[in-house]
FIROBA-927763 format. One line per field, with one value per residue: residue number from 0; residue in three letters; chain; x, y, z of N, C-alpha, C in turn. Coordinates in nm, 2 decimals. Each point is the difference from the previous one (the first is absolute). Layout:
BEGIN
num = (NUM, ...)
residu = (ALA, ...)
chaine = (A, ...)
neast = (X, ...)
nnorth = (Y, ...)
nup = (Z, ...)
caeast = (X, ...)
canorth = (Y, ...)
caup = (Z, ...)
ceast = (X, ...)
cnorth = (Y, ...)
cup = (Z, ...)
END
This chain:
BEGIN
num = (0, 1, 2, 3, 4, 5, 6, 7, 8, 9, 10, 11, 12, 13, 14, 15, 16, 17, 18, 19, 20, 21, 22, 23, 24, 25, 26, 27, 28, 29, 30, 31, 32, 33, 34, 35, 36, 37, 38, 39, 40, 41, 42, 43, 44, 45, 46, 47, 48, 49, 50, 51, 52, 53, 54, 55, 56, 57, 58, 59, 60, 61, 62, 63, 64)
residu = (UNK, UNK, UNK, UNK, UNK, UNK, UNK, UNK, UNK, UNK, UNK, UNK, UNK, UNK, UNK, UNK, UNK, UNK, UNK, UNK, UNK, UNK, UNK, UNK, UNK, UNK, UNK, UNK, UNK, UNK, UNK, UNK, UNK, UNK, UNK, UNK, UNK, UNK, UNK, UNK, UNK, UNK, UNK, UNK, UNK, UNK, UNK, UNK, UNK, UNK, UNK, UNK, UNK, UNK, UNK, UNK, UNK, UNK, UNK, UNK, UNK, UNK, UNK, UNK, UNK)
chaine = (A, A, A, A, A, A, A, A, A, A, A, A, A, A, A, A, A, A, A, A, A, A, A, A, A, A, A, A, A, A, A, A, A, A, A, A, A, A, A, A, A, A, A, A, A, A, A, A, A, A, A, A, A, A, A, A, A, A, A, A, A, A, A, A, A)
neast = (12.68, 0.04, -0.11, 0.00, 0.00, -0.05, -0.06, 0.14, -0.01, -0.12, -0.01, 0.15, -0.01, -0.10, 0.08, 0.09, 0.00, 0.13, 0.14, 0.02, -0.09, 0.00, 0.07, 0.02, -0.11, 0.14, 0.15, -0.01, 0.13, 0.04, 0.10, -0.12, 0.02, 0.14, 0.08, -0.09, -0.01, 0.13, -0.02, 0.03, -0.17, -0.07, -0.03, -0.05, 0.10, -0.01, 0.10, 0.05, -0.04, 0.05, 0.11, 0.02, -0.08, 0.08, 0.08, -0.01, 0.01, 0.10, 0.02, 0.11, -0.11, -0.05, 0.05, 0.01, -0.19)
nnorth = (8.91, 0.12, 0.02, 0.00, 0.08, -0.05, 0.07, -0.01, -0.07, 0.01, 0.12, -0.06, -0.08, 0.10, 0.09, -0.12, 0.06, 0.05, -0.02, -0.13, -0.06, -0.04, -0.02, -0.09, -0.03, 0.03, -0.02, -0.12, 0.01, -0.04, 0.08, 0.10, -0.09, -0.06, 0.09, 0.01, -0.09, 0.02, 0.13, 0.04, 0.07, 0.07, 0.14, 0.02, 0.02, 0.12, 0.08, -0.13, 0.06, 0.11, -0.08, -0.09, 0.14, 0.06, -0.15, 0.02, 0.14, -0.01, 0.06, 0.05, 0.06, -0.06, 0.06, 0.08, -0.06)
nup = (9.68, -0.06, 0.00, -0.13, -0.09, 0.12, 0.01, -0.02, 0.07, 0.05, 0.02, 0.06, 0.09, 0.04, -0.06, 0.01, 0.02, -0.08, 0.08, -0.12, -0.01, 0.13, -0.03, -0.08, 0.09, 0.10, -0.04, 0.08, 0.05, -0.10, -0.01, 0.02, -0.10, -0.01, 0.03, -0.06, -0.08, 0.00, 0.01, -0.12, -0.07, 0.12, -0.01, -0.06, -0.06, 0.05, -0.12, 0.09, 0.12, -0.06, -0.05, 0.10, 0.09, -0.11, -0.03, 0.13, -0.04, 0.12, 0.06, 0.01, 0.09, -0.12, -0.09, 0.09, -0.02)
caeast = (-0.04, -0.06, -0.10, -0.03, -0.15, -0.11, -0.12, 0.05, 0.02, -0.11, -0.02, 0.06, -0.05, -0.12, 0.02, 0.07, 0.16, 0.12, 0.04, 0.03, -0.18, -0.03, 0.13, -0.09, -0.14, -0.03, 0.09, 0.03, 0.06, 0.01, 0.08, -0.12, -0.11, 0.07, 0.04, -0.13, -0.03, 0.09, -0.04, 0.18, -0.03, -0.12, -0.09, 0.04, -0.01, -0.15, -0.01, -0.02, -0.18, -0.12, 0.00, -0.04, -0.10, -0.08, 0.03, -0.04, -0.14, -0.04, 0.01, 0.14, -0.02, 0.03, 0.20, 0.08, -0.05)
canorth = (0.04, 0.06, -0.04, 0.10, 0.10, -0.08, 0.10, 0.01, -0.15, -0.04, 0.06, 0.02, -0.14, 0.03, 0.07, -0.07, 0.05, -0.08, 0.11, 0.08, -0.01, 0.10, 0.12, 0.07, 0.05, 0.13, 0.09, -0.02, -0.08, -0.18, 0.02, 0.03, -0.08, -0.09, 0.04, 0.01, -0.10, -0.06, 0.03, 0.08, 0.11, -0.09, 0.11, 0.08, 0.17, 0.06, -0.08, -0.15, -0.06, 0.04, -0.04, -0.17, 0.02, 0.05, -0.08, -0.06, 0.07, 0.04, 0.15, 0.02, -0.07, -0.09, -0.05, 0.02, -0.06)
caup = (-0.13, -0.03, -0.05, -0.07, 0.02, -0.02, -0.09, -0.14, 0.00, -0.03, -0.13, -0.16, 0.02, -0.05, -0.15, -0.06, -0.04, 0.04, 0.02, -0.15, -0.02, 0.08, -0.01, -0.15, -0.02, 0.05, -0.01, 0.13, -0.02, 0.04, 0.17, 0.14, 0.03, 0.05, 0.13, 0.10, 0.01, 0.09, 0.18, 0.04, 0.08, 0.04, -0.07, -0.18, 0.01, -0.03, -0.12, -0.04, 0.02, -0.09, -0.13, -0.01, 0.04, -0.16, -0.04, 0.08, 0.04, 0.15, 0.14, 0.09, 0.09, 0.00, -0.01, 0.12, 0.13)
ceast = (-0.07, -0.13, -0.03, -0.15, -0.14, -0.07, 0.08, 0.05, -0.14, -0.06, 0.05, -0.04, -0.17, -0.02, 0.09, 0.12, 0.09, 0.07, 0.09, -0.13, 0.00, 0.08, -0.04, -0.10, -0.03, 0.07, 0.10, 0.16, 0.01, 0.07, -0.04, -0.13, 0.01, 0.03, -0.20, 0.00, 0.08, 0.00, 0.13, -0.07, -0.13, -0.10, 0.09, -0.02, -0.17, 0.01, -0.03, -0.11, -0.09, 0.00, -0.09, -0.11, -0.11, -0.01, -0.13, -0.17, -0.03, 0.02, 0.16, -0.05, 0.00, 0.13, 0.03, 0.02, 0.03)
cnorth = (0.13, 0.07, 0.18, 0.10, -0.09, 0.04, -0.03, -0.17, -0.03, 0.07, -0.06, -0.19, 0.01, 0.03, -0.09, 0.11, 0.01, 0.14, 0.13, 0.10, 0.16, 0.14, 0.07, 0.07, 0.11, 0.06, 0.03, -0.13, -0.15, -0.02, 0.03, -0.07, -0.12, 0.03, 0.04, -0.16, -0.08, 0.04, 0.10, 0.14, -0.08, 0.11, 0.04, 0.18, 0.06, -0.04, -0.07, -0.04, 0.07, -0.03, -0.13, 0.01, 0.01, -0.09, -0.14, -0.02, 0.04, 0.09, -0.05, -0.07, -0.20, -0.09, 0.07, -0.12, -0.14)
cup = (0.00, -0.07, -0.07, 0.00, -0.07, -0.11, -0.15, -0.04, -0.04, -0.16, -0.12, -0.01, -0.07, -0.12, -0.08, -0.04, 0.07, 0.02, -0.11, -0.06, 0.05, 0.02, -0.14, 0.00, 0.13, 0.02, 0.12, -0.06, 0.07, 0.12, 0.09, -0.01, 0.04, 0.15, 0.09, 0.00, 0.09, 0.11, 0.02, 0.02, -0.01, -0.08, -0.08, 0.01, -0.06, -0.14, -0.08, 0.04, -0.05, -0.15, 0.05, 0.05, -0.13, -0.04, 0.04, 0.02, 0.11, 0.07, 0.02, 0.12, 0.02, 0.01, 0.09, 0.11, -0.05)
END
């Protein structure tokens, strides 16, 4: 089993939102936030971590790690 981008499994488990939720509120699609979750890309383009980093309230450095 492949095991997806930690930092974005907990967040979105911490914040209660969902991956529809969540696509709405940063402009990041349902399809790359699916495929981080699934483990199909393990880091997210600079892009996408700096929308979920805004989103999040945390440093890129976080979601990389």
């Amino acid at each position: 089993m492949t095991i997806g981008n930690r930092f974005l499994i907990t967040a979105m488990k911490d914040h209660a939102v969902n991956q529809v939720e969540l696509s709405r509120l940063t402009g990041v699609t349902q399809q790359t936030i699916s495929k981080l979750l699934r483990g199909v890309h393990k880091t997210p383009s600079r892009a996408t971590a700096l929308k979920l980093a805004e989103y999040f309230k945390v440093s890129t450095d976080e979601i990389y790690n």
